[in-house]
N, C-alpha and C positions, 0 to 999 in steps of 0.2 A: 295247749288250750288258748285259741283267738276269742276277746270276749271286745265285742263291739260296742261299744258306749255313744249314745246318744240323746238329746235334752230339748225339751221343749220346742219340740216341730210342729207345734201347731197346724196341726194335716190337715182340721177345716181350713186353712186360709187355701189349699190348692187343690187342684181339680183331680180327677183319679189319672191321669196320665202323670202329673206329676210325683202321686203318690207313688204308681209304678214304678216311676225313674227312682226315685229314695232308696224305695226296696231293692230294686236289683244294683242299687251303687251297695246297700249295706251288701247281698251277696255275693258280688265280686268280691268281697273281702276275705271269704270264706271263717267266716267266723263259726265257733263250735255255742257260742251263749251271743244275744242281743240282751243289754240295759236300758229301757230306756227311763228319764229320772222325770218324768211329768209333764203338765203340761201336750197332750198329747192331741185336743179338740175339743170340745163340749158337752157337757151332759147326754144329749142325745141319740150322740153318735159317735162317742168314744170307744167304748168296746168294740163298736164293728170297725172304727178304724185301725186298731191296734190289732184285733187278729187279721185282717188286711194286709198289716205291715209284716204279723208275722209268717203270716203265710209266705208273702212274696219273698221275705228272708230267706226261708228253707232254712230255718236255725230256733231252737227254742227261745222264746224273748220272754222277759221278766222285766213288769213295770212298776212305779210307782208313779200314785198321782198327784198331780199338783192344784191349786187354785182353778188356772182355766179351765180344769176338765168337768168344774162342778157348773160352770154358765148354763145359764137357761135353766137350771135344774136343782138337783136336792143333794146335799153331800151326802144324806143317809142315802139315800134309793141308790145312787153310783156305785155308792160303796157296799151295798146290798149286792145289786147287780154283778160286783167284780168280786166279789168273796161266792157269787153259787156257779161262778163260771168256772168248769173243771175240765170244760170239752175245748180241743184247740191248741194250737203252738205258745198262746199266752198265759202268764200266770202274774196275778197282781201280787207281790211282793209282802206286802203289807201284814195280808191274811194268811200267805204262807208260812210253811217254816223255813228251816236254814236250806241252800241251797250248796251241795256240794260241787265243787267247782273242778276241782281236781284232789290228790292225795293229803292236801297242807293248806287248801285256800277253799273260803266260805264264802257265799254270796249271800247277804241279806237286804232286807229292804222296809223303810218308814216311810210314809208321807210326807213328815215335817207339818209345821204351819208355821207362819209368821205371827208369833204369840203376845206381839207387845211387851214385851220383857226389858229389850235392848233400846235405847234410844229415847225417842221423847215421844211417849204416846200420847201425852196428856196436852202438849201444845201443837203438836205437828198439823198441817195445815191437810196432807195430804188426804186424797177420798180416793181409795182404791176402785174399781170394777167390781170385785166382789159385794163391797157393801149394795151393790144395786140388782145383782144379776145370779147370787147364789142364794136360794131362798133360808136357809136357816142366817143371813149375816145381813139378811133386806129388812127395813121397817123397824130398830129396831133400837134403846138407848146406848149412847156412849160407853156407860158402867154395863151396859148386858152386853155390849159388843166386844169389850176386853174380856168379860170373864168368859165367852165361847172362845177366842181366839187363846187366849191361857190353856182355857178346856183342851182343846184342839190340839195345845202342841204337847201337853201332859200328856195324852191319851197316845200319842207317837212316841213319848219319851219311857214310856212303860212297856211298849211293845218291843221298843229297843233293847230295851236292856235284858228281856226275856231271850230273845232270839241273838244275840252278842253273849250269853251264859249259856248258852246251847253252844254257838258256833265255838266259844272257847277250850270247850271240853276236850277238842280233837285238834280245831283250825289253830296253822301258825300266820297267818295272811286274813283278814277278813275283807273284803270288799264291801265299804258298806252305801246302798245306794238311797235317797233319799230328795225331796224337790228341794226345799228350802235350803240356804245356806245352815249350817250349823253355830257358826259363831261368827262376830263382828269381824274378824281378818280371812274370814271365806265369803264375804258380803262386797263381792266387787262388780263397780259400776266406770266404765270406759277409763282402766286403770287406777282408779282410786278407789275409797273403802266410801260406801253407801254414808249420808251424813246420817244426823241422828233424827231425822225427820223422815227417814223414808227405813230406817230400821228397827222400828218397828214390828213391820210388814215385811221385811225381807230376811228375819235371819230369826233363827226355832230355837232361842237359847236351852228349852229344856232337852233337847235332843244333842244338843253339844255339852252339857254338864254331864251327860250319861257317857257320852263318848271318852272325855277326857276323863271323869273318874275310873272307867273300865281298864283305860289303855296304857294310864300310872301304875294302877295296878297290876299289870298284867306289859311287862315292860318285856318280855322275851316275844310278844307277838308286837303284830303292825296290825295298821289299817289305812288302805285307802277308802277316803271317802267321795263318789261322787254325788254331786249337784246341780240344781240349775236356779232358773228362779230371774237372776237377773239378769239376765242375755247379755254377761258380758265375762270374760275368762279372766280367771287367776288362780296361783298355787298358794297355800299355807301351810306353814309344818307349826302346830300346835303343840307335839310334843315330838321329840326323836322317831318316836314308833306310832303318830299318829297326823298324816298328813290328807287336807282337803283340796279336791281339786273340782274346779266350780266352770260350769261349759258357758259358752257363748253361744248368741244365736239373733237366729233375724227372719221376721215372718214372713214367710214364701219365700225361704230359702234353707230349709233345714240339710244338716248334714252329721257328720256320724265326727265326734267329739274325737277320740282315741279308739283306736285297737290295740287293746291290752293283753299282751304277753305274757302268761304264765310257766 
């Protein structure tokens, strides 16, 4: 089982000749699964870019989405739109359930959000894209703009742990895919860890409190987790049997993270 991993291609930034060259570099891979962890293009035109991608793969792909995919547009309606999509090579992660990968190993997948939990919400100077350009996080106060971004990452950290108690039942291996970092040492920015003014926004603490309680308890399985988010790579081993590995990237120039060997 070749399972291709890729993160935050922002496929609006290039034209469909480039999108082509993407997909058929991920099919020279010959991969049996595509991940890809968010961040995929904009509201508008997201969905038809990622069955695009997956078509051109000739490989089942499973996504999760990130921030940029809600620009121009509404988180609810995207995420509407990708939970009644059932026709096609793509499947959003989120809405699904567990993904059987092989006889021992589970594919699942969360959104994440950047939930203000981590870091210093309350002084950080920083003013994301989102607050301007995702219509539920526009127009809108300080104290209502944490308690959606909390909302947000609670509402991924329950669906996780739903489908991580499924995948447990049988999986010795979970893969688990998701945009945001999960925890402050999987929040890496050109080799060092995100300060506390930009994590905030960069790292889903409720979704790494699920992870690591799950994976204490449950110490004869692992889990790889992939992520993106910050376009910049690093490894974390949180615990023995629970390690994150966080992609790098750069716009108009996407490329395929890992192929993962099962």
């Amino acid at each position: 089982m070749r399972v291709a991993w890729l993160t935050d291609i922002h496929l609006d930034f290039l034209d469909p000749a480039a999108r082509a060259g993407l997909a058929a570099t991920v099919r020279a891979e010959q991969p049996d699964t595509v991940v890809v962890t968010g961040d995929i293009a904009i509201a508008p035109t997201v969905l038809d870019l990622i069955e695009q991608l997956a078509a051109g793969c000739g490989a089942p792909l499973h996504y999760v989405l990130g921030n940029h995919d809600y620009y121009r547009g509404s988180i609810a309606d995207v995420r509407a739109r990708a939970a009644a999509t059932t026709a096609g090579r793509s499947r959003w992660l989120h809405a699904g359930g567990v993904v059987r990968l092989d006889a021992t190993t589970a594919l699942v997948g969360v959104d994440g959000w950047g939930d203000a939990r981590l870091g210093n919400f309350v002084t950080t100077r920083v003013m994301l894209n989102d607050f301007i350009f995702i219509e539920e996080l526009s127009g809108i106060s300080r104290g209502a703009l944490r308690e959606r971004l909390e909302a947000y990452g609670d509402e991924s950290a329950t669906r996780l742990r739903a489908l991580l108690a499924e995948a447990l039942a049988w999986a010795e291996h979970v893969v688990v895919a998701t945009h945001v970092p999960p925890f402050r040492e999987a929040c890496w920015h050109e080799g060092a860890i995100s300060n506390d003014d930009w994590l905030p926004f960069f790292t889903c603490k409720a979704t790494g409190d699920v992870l690591r309680e799950t994976f204490a308890a449950h110490p004869r399985a692992r889990a790889t987790v992939l992520c993106g988010h910050t376009h910049s790579s690093g490894q974390a081993d949180l615990l023995p049997n629970l390690r994150v590995l966080t992609g790098a990237a750069e716009y108009g120039a996407p490329r395929i993270q890992q192929v993962i060997e099962l």
